[in-house]
N, C-alpha and C positions, 0 to 999 in steps of 0.2 A: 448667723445663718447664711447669708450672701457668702460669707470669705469659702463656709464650710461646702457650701452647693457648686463655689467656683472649683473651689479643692476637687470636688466630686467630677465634675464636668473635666477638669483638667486629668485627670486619671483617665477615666474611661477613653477619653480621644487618644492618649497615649497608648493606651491598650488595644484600640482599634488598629491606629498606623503599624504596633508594633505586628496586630494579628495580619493585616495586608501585605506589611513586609517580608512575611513569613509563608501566605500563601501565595504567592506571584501567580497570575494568570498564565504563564509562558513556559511552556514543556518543549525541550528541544530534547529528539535523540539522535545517535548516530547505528544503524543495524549494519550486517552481514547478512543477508537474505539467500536461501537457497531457491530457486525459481522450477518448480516442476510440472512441466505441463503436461496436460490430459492426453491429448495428441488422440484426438476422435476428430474422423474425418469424413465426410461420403467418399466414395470414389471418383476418381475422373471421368464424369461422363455420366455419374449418377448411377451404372451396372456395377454389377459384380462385386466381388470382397476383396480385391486388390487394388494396387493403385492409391495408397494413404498416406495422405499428406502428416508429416510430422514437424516440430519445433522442439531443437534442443534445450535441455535441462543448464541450468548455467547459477553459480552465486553470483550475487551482482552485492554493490555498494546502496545504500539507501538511508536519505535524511529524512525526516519528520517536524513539521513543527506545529504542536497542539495548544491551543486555546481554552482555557478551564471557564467556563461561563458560569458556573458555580464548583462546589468541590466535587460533587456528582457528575458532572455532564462537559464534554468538551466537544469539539469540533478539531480533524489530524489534516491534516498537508502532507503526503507522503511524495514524495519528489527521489528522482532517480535521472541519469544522465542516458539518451538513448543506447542501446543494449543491442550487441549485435550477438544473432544466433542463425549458427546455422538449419536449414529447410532437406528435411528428406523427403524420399517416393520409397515409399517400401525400405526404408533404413539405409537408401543410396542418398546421397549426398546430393541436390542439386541447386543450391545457391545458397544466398544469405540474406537474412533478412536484419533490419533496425528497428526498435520499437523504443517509441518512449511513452511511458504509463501513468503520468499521474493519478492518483485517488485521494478523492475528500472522504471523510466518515466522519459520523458524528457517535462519539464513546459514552458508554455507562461505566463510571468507576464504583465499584462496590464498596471499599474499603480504604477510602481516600486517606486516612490518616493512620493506619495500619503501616508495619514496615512490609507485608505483601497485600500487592495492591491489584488486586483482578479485574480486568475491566472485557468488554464487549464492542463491538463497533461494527456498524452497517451502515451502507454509502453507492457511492458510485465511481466507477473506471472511467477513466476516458483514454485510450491508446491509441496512437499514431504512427503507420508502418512507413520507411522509406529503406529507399537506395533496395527496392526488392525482387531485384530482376531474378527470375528462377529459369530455370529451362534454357538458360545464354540467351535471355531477353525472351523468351515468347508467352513466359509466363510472370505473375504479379499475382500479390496481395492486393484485398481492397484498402484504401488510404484507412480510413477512419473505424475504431468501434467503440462502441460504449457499452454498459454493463454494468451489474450489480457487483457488489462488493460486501465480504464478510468479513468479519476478525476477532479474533479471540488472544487476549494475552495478562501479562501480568508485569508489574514494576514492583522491581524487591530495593528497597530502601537502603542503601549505604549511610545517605549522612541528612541532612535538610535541603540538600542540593544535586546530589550525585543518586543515581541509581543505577540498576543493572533493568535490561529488559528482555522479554523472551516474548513472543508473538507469532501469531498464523493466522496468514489471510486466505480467502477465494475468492478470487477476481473474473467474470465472466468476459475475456476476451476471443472475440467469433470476427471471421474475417472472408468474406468471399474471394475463390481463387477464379483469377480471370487469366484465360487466353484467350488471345486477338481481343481485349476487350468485353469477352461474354464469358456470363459464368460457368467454370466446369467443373467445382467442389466447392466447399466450405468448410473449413477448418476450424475446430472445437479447439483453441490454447487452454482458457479455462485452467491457468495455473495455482497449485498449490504454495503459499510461498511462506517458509519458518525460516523465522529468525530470528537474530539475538543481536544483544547491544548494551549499548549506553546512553544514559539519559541525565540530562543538567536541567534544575526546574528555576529560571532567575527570581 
């Protein structure tokens, strides 16, 4: 009975290491993200229906790295390298601005073991504008915004390791436009952002 219960024990813990080995907690992807912003503005000065501040539309590069705290539920790191785009007034050109955007979310996977795998994700922005002299310096962005965060996507399954990803988020990025210091609009970015990729799960 002993040798037969060790046999037993000895099984199962193999069966365990091997299932751990197999789900690894750690989702890294790599996307191609399209970045399209809302580009809702007041006007300058708070009058009138001209004068609208805008931010270009741009693909940018973007890493991810997710945490499976069980096979349902994860926690994303979405990381990007600051992003320069240019700033219009009525679709004239008048500077550039930097933003760098990290967002945490935490994801619902539906079909975790599925070869398409749809998940959900809600969170929050944090984005930081520099180098954003508008106007040949007499205008700026405010430095900081924070923000809600939504997402929707899916991982379609290649192999135990590789997959393909497709994704779309909305990021609530708002930024007060200051000249001399005092506010004279406030700009809605508020970008839509799909993308696609690849993903290695160690």
């Amino acid at each position: 009975m002993s040798k037969s219960l060790a046999a037993v024990l000895a099984a199962l813990t193999l069966m365990s290491g091997n299932a751990f080995a197999e789900e690894s907690p750690w989702l890294v992807r790599a996307r191609a993200v399209h970045l399209d912003p809302a580009d809702k503005s007041d006007a300058l000065g708070g009058v009138g229906k001209t004068d609208r501040i805008g931010v270009s539309s741009k693909t940018i590069p973007e890493v991810d790295i997710s945490y499976f705290f069980t096979k349902n539920i994860a926690a994303e790191l979405i990381l990007t390298y600051p992003q320069k785009h240019d700033v219009t007034l009525d679709g004239a050109k008048i500077g550039t601005v930097k933003h760098l955007p990290p967002t945490l979310l935490v994801q619902y996977h539906f079909l975790p073991d599925a070869q398409f795998r749809p998940y959900v994700g809600a969170g929050v922005n944090y984005t930081t504008f520099s180098k954003n002299e508008l106007l040949n310096g007499a205008a700026s962005l405010e430095h900081d915004s924070f923000g809600l965060a939504l997402q929707a996507g899916a991982d379609v399954a290649i192999d135990k390791n590789w997959s393909i990803n497709f994704d779309v988020k909305k990021a609530q990025i708002r930024s007060d436009v200051l000249i001399g210091g005092a506010k004279a609009s406030r700009v809605k970015i508020d970008p839509l952002m799909i993308g696609v990729g690849i993903g290695y799960r160690f």
